[in-house]
N, C-alpha and C positions, 0 to 999 in steps of 0.2 A: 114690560117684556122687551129682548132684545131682539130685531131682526135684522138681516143685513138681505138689500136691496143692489140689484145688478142691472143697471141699468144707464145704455149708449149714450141716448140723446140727454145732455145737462138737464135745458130746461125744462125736461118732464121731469127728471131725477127730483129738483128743487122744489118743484111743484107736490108732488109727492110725497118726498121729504118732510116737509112743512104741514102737512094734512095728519102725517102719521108723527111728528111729534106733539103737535097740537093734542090728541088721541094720546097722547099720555107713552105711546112707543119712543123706545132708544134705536134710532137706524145706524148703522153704517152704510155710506152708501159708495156704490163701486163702480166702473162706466167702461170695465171689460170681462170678457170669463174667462182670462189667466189670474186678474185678481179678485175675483169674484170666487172662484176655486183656492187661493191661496186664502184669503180670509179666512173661506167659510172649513179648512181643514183645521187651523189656527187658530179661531177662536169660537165660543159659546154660544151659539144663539139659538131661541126658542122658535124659529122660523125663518126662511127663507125664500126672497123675492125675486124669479130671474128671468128677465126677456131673454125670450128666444135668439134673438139675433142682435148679436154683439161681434164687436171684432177679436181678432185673436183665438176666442175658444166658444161656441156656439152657448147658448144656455142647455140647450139640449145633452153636448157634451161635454157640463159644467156637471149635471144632473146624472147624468153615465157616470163619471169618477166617482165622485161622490157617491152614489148608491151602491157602487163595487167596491168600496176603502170602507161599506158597515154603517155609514152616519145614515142616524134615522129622524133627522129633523124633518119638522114639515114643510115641503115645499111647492111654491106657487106660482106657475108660469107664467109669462105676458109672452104678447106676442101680436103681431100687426096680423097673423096667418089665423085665419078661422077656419079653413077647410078639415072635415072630419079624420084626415087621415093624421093632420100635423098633432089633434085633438089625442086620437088614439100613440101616436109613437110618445106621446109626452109620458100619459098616463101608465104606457107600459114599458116606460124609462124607470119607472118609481115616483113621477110626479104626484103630489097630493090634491091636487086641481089646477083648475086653467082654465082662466080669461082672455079673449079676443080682446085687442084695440080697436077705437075704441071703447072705451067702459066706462059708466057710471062709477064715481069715486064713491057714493052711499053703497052702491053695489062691492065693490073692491073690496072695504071695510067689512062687509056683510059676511063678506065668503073668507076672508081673512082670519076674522075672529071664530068663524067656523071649523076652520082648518086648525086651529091653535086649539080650539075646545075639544077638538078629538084627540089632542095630544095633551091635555092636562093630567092624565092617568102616570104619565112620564116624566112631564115636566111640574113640578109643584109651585104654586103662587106664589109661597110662603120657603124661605130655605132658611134652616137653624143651624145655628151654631154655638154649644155651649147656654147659655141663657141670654142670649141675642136672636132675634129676627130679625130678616130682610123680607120686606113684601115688593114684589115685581112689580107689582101692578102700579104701587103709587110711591115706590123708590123709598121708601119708610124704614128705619133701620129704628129697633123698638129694644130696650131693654131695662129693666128696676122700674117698669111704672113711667114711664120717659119715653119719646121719640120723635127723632130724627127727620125731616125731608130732605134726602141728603142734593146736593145738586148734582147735573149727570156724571160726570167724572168721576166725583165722591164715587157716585153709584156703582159704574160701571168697573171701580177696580174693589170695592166691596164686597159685588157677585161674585166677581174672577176670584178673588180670595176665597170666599166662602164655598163657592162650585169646585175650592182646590183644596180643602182642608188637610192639611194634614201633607201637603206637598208643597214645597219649593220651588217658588218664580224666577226666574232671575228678574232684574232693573229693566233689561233689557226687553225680556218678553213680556215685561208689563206696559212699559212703553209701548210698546209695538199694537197689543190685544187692546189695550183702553184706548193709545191716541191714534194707531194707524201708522202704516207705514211708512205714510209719506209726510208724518206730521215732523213739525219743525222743532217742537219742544227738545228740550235737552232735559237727560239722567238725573239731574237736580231734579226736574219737577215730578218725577217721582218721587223721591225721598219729603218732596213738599207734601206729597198728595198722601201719605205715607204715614205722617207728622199730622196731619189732620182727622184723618181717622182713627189714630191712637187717640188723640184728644175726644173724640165723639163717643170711643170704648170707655175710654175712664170717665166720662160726665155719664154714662151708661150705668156704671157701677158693673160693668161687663166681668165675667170670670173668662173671658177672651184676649189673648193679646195678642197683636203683630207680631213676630219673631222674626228676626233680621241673624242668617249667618253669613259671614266674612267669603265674598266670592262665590256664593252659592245665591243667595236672594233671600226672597220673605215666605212667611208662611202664616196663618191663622192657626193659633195653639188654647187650646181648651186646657186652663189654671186648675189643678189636683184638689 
């Protein structure tokens, strides 16, 4: 599963970070809520992790935009503030729970995967395409009797594809959604990353293909 995480202070981010990839999670992670908010309108994710106090844009009123622009992801507050009142404005922000700092990381995990199971009705494990599967949970791309662990990247523009079927990416915004804003890669390594999963579809014996148009982007196309 993917979540993206908003959070100030680095070395807790890292810390963090590291616990919930270990845990089998893809994070993005973010350390304001003007980009914490532009992520999370921009891209996919199966959940969302946002301390209350950040610079720029509150997590509080990260969680206001967002739940007035219609996104129904689930999300989960930190915050150094335990007082019942901060407790109650989160919750009737649209929050989906909230943790005081601070907390138990077996705890964190606890209420996490709690928060995501009441959202599996919406979000599904498993997303098909054609006679291909993607499993979330363990990045597994399955098809003819065969499968994949893809590595993150593979992964994460796999989903993006597949969560887009039948719609047109640009180079551009797939850069952007898979490596981040601020990443340093260049337009090539898309076309790389691109050229790898074609190769993953046809050792698949996939009825899937990439589809590339001229200035427009890629697409995932289910074979007649």
């Amino acid at each position: 599963m993917k979540l993206l995480y908003a959070e100030d202070e680095r070395a807790m981010s890292e810390a963090v970070v590291d616990i919930l990839t270990y845990h089998n999670y893809i994070v993005d992670a973010v350390y304001d809520g003007e980009e914490a908010l532009a992520y999370a309108q921009l891209g996919k994710y199966d959940g969302i992790i946002l301390d209350i106090m950040m610079p720029k844009m509150s997590g509080l009123a990260v969680l206001k935009a967002l739940r007035s622009a219609g996104c129904t992801t689930p999300i989960l507050l930190l915050t150094a503030k335990a007082e019942v009142e901060d407790q109650i404005e989160g919750l009737n922000q649209g929050a989906d729970d909230y943790l005081p700092k601070p907390f138990s990381m077996n705890l964190f995990l606890a209420r996490l995967r709690a928060m995501l199971r009441r959202n599996e009705s919406f979000t599904p494990t498993v997303l098909t395409c054609g006679n291909i599967t993607l499993n979330q949970q363990s990045c597994t791309l399955s098809g003819g009797g065969q499968s994949f662990v893809l590595p993150k990247l593979e992964y994460q523009l796999m989903e993006l594809l597949m969560r887009n079927q039948g719609i047109y990416l640009s180079t551009e915004d797939l850069l952007v959604k898979v490596w981040g804003y601020d990443t340093e890669a260049e337009i090539d390594t898309v076309w790389v990353y691109i050229s790898y999963l074609r190769k993953r579809l046809t050792a698949l014996n996939a009825n899937v293909v990439i589809t590339a148009k001229r200035n427009v982007g890629y697409t995932l196309e289910v074979l007649p």
